[in-house]
C-alpha positions as a printed NumPy array, in Angstrom:
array([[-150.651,   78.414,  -99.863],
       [-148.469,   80.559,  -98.043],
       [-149.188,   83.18 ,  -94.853],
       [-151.283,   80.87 ,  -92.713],
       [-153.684,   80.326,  -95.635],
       [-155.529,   77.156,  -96.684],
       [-157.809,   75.679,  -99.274],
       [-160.533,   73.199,  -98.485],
       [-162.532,   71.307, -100.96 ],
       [-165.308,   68.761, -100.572],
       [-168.459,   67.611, -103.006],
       [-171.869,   66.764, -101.386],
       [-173.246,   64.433, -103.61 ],
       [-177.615,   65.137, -104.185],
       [-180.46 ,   63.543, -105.445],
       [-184.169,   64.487, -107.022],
       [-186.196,   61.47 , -107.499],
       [-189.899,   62.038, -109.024],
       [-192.119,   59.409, -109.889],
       [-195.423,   60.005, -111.835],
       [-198.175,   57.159, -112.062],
       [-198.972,   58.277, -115.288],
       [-197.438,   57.083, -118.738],
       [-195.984,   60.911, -119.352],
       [-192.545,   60.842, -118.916],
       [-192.184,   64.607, -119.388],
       [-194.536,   65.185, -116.173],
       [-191.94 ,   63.669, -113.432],
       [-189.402,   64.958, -115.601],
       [-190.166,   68.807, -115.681],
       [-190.853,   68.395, -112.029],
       [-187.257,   67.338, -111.022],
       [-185.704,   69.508, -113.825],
       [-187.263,   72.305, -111.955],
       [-186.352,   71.339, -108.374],
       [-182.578,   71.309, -110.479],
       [-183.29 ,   74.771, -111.52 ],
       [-184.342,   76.102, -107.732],
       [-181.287,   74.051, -106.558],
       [-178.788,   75.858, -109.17 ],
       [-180.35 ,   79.128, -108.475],
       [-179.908,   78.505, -104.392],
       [-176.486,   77.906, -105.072],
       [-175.542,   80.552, -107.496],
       [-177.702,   83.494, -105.299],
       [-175.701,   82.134, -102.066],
       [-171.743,   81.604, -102.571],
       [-171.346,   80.955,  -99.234],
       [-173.892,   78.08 ,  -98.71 ],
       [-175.838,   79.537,  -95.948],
       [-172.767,   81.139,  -94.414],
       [-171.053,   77.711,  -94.231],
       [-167.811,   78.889,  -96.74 ],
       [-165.949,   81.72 ,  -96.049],
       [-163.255,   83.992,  -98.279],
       [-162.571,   82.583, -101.156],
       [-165.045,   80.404, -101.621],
       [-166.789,   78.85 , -104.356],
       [-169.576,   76.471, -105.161],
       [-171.083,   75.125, -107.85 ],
       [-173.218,   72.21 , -108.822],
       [-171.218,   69.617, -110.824],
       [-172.083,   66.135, -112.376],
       [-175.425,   66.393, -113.422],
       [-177.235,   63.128, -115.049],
       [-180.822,   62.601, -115.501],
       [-182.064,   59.048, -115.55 ],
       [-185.519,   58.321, -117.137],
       [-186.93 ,   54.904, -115.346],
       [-190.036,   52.428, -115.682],
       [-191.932,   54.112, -112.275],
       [-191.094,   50.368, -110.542],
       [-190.017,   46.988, -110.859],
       [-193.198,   44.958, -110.353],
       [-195.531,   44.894, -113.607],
       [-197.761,   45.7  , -110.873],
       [-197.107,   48.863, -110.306],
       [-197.356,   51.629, -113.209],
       [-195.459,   54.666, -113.687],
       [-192.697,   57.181, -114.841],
       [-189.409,   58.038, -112.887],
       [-186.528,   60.223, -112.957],
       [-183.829,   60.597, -111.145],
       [-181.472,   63.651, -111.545],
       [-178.118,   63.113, -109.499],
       [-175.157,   66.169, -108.788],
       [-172.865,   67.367, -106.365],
       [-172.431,   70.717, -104.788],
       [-169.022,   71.143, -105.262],
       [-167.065,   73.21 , -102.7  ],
       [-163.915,   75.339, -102.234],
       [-163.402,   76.998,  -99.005],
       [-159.79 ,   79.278,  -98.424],
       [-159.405,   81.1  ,  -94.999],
       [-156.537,   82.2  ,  -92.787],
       [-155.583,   79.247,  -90.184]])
């Protein structure tokens, strides 16, 4: 980049999994939408992660899906799942 300087990215890849041994979907699934919402908020309030990036950094949470799953795979066992995957995705530039 020019006078010592260089970029760094990398993408930490997360998971929320709630289960629920109810029949209501929405109960697991407002529980791990709002874990998502602390998560976003953690990352958005803090730019540098906890002091982990430097100058010129920048993080933000990327790929978000929400999966909505049978709570397991036995007919045994009753429930409601979700599963909300992202990434933190990170770019770091300092002076070397």
């Amino acid at each position: 980049l020019g006078a010592h300087r260089v970029q760094e990215a990398c993408t930490v890849p997360c998971y929320i999994d709630c289960w629920d041994g109810g029949d209501d979907m929405s109960v697991p699934r407002k529980t791990a939408l709002a874990i998502l919402d602390g998560a976003m908020a953690l990352v958005n309030n803090d730019v540098t992660l906890g002091g982990c990036l430097l100058a010129g950094r920048f993080a933000t949470l990327t790929d978000i899906a929400v999966t909505q799953l049978p709570g397991g795979t036995d007919d045994a066992i009753n429930g409601r799942r979700v599963v909300v995957s992202f990434k933190v995705s990170c770019t770091n530039l300092y002076q070397s």
